[in-house]
N, C-alpha and C positions, 0 to 999 in steps of 0.2 A: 383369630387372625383370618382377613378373609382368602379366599382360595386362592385370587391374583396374585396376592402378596406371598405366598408359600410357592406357588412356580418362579416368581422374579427371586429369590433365594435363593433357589438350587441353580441360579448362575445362567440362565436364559439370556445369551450373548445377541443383539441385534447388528447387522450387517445390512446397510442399503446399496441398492443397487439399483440402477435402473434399465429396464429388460423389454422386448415389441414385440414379443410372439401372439398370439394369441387365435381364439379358433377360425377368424377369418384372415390368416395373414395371407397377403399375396392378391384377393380379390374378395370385392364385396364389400370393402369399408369397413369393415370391424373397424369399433374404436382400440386403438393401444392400450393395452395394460399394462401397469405398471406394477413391480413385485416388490417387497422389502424381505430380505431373509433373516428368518429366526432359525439358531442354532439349537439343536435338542439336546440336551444335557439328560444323564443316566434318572431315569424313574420318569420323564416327560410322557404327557398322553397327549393325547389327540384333544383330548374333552379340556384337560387343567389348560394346554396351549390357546385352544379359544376362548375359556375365562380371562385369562390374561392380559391376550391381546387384539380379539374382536369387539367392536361397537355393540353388535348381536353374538353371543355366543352361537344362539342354535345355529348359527351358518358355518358350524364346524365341515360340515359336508364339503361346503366350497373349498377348503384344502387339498380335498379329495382327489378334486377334478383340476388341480395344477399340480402334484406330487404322485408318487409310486409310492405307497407305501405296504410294509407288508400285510397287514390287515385294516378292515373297512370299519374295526370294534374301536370308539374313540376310548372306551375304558384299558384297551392294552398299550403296554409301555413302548414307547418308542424305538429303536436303537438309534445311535447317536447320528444325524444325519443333519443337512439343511433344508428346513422347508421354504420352499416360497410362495407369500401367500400375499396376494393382492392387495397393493397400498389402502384405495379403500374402503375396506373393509376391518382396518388396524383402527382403534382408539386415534382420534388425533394428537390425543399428547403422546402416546408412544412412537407417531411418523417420527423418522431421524433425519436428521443432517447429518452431514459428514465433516471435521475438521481436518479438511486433506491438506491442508500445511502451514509450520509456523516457523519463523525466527527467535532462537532465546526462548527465554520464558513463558508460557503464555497459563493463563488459569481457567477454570473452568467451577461450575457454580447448580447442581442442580435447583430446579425446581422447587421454592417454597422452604430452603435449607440455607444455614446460616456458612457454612465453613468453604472456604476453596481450594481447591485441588488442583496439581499439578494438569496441563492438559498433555497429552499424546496425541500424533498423528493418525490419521483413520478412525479416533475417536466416534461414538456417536455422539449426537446434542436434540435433545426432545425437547418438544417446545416448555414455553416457559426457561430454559434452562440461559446461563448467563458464559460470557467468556468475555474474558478479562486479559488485553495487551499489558504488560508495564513497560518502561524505559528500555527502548532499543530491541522491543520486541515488535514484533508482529503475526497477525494469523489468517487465514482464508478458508472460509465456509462453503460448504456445497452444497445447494439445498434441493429437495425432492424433483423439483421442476429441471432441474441443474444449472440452475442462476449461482453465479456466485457473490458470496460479500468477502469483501479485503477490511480488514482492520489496522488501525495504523497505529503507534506505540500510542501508550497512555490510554487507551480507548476500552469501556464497557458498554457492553452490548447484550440488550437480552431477546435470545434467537423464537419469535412466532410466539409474542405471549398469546395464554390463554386466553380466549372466549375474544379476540381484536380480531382487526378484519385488516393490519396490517404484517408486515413481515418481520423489523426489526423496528425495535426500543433504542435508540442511539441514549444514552446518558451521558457519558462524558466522550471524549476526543472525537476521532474523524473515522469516517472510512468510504470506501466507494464499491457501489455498487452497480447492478445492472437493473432489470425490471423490480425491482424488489421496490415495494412500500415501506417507507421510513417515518418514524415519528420522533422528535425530541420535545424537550420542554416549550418549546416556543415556536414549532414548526410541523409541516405534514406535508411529506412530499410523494407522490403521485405519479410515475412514468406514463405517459401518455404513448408513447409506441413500441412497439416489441423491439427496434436497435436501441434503444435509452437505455446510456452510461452514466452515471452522475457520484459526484462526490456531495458527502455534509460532514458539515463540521461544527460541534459544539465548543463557544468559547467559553471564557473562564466569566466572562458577566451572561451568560443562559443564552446568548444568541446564536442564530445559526447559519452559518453562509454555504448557500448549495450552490455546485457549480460543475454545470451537464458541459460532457462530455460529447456523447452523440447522440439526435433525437430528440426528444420534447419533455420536460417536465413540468408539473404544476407543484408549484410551491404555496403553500397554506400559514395562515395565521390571522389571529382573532376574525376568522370566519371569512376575511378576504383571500383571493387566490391572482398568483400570475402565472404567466406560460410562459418559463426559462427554454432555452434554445440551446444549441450546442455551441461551444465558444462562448456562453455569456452565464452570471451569476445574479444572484438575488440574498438578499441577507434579512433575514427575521428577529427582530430585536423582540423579549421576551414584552408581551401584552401590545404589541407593535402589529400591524398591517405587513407584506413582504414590500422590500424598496422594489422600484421599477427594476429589470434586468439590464447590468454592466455588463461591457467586457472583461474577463477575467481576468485581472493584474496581473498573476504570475503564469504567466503559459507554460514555459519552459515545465515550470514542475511540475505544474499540473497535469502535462504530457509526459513526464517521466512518472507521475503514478497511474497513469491511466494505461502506459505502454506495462508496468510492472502488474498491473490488475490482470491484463489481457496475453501475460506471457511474450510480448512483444521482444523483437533485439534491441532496437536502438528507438528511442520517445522521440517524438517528433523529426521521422525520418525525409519530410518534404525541405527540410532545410539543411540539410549535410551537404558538405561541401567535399566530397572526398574522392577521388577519382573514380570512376567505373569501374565494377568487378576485384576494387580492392577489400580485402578480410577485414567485417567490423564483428567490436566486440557485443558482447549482450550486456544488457543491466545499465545501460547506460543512454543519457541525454544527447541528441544530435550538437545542440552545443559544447559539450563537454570530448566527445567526437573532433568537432573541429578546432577545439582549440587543444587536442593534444599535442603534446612535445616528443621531438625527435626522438628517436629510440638512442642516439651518438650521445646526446646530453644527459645520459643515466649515470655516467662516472659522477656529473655533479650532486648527486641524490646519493649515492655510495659516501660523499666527502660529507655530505652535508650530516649523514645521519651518523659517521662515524668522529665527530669531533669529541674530541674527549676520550677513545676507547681506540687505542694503539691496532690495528687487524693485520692479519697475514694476506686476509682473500676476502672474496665475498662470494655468496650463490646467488646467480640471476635465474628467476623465472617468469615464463608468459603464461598466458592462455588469452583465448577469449571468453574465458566470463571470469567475472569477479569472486566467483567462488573455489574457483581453480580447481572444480571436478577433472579434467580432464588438461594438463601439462604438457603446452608443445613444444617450449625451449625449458632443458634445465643445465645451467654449467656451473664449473664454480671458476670464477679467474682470482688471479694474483692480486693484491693488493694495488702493484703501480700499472696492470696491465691496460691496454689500451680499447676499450668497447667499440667493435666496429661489428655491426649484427650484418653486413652486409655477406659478410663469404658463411652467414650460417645456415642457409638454407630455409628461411621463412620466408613464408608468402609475402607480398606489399599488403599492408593494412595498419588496422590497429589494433591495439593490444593491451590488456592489462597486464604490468609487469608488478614484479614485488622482489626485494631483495633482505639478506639475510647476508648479517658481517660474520665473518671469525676471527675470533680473535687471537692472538701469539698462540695460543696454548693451542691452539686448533678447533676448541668449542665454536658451534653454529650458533648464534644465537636465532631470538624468533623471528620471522618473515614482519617485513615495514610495511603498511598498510598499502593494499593495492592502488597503482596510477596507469592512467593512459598514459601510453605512446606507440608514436608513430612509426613503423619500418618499414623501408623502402619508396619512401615518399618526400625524402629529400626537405627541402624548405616549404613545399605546397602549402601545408596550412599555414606556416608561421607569417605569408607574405598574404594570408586573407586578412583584408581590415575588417574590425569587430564594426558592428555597428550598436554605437554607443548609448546612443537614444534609447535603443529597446533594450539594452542590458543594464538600465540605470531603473530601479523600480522603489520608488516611495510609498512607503506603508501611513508613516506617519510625517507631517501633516500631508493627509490623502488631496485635501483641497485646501484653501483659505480658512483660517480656523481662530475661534477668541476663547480668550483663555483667562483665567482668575492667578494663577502662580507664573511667576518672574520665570522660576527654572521648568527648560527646555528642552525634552527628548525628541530629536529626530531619528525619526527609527527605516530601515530600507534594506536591499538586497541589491548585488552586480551578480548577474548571471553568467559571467564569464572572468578565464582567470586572466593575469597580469592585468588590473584593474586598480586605482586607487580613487580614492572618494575625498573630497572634503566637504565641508560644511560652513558658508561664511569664512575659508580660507584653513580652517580648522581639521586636521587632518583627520579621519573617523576610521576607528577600529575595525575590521573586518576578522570575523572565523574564519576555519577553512573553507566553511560553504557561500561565503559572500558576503555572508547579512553584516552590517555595521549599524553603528549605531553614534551620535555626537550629542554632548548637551550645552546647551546654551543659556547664558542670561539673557532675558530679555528686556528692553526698555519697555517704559508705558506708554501706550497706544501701538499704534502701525509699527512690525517689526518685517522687514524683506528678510528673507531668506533663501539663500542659494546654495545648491547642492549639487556637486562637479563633479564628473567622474573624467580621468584621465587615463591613456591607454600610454604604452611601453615607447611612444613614438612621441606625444605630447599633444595629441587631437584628445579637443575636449569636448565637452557635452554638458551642458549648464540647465538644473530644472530650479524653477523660482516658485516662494509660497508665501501668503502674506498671514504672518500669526500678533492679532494685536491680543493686547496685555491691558487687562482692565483693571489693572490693581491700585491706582492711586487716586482716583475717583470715583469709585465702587462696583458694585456688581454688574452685569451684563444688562 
């Protein structure tokens, strides 16, 4: 077994970090050095450590001249300590990445090896190696330069394969990133300036829709290139040229990943409508912001979520973030009590709340999934009219479309709540997140199509699309 492989054995821990000392700091332009630290584990030398993990072993010396160590004999044993030894001059498949955070589940895949592993926080990820989101997961990578990539559920990723001259391998789902070089089946995207944000996304037929955020990207495929913008998208059909650059359909969200990429409070803060100097929350969409509901209207979410299960009380809690680290209202009131948050002593703002029934017996049950609302701000949002137009977004038919089958899915999102949709008169299902969906029969030839979305007051908003049906006199 050769020597590398009997030091990575004895449990040789890597820890990156990134560090600016160096012999000219302060004057004279020294370039920055960049360290990665290796942990010494009991029997480590000096000599096995630079088999290991230098390009050149003989440049064991250069450890020398960045650590204290007790002798200059690379044959004596170490004691247990951290060396830092200059990125590089480390093997590139040994540089690390950091997995500094994930949601749920998240997997992890060395290098050239079949099996996947749970991942951990502060993990490391050597190139070639792979990480794996599943449902309702997500993760966020750090990488040597200290670019990061966001992973969105569903999503594999393999982190700087070997011997490319790009950063990440997209294979399935989405994620966003910053200067990092991306590749998928059907694309190759390129930041053109050192601010460049950009999401991609692999869909389920191989194509790929990028969609920059801030700065310039060049998007690739079958050898042609365009230059995506910030605010606009390009899509890469598999053996396809990239489309000219759109506006991006969904902004809203695409500002709520872009704000959650960048640690941001609130996505798309140029359009909040909320008084000056009032408390907003974090993790959350400037629209979702301002269509919060009154913090008074929480007895009706108490009623709502308690039909069926007789309660004595209930416990209300706030915070401002959705992950309720940090608990600024916790009470418990009486079943027929009256909510009035006004003599509690919260700021004016907004807030995530989340409640929890008990029932006769006095058991708590579990916290109801966090919602905005509003405290101390009276009717203000409830009297902003939504504007209807831009929270009406059609996925499908995107434009005028001909079709071979009679049956007809329209497919779309309302980015805001108290919102109902129909289709041709037809009422369309909405989740909790907006998106609906209607299906339709269609006649042969020319079929109009109209899809409404109405708001709490009866102001409408009507988008039309012409889908003809070439079924009864043949193909297209």
């Amino acid at each position: 077994m050769p020597k590398m492989y009997t030091v990575g054995m004895r449990g040789l821990i890597l820890s990156l970090f990134l560090a600016c000392p160096s012999a000219g700091a302060g004057g004279g332009g020294a370039a920055e050095v960049v360290f990665q630290n290796v942990v010494v584990r009991q029997g480590d030398t000096l000599w096995g450590i630079a088999n290991t993990y230098l390009k050149d072993p003989s440049k064991w010396d250069q450890i020398l001249r960045y650590n204290r160590l007790p002798s200059s004999d690379p044959t004596v044993a170490l004691p247990g300590m951290v060396l830092r030894v200059p990125i590089q001059l480390i093997k590139e498949n040994l540089r690390a990445a950091h997995l500094i955070y994930m949601v749920n589940r998240v997997l992890f895949r060395r290098k050239e090896t079949a099996d996947w592993k749970g991942a951990k926080e502060e993990m490391e990820l050597f190139r070639g190696d792979s990480v794996r989101t599943l449902d309702a997961s997500k993760a966020k990578v750090k990488f040597l330069n200290a670019d990061l990539l966001s992973l969105d559920p569903n999503s594999l990723a393999i982190i700087k394969p070997m011997h490319e001259d790009y950063d990440v391998e997209l294979k399935t789902g989405g994620l966003f990133v910053g200067r990092s070089k991306v590749v998928t089946v059907s694309a190759r995207i390129t930041p053109k300036t050192q601010d460049t944000q950009y999401s991609a996304r692999v869909r389920q037929d191989l194509s790929t829709l990028v969609e920059v955020y801030t700065g310039l990207a060049a998007v690739e495929g079958q050898g042609k290139s365009v230059d995506v913008k910030a605010g606009m998208a390009s899509e890469v059909k598999l053996g396809l040229a990239p489309t000219a650059p759109t506006k991006i359909a969904d902004l809203p969200e695409f500002e709520a990943r872009a704000a959650d990429f960048n640690g941001e409070t609130v996505a798309g803060q140029s359009r909040l409508k909320v008084a000056s100097g009032a408390e907003l929350p974090t993790g959350a969409a400037a629209d979702d912001v301002n269509n919060a509901a009154d913090a008074n209207n929480l007895k009706a979410e108490v009623s709502g979520l308690s039909i069926g299960l007789p309660i004595s009380g209930y416990r209300l809690q706030a915070s401002r973030a959705r992950q309720f680290d940090k608990v600024i209202f916790d009470k418990v009131f009486e079943a027929d009590s009256r909510i009035d948050l006004a003599y509690e002593n919260i700021p004016s703002g907004i807030y995530w709340f989340r409640i929890a029934l008990i029932d006769l017996l006095g058991t708590e049950q579990a916290f109801s999934s966090p919602r905005l609302y509003s405290v101390g701000l009276g009717r203000q949002l409830k009297a902003l009219k939504t504007d209807l137009k831009s929270s009406l977004l059609v996925s499908k038919p995107s434009g005028d479309e001909d079709v071979v089958n009679d049956m007809y899915r329209i497919v779309g999102r309302v980015t805001s709540d108290n919102l109902s949709v129909s289709v041709n008169g037809k009422p369309g299902r909405q989740d909790e997140n907006g998106n609906f969906s209607v299906e339709i029969k269609l006649n042969d030839g020319p079929n109009i199509i109209s899809i409404s979305v109405r708001d709490s007051s009866g102001n409408t908003e009507t988008i039309t699309r012409k889908v003809t049906f070439h079924g009864r006199y043949g193909g297209l």
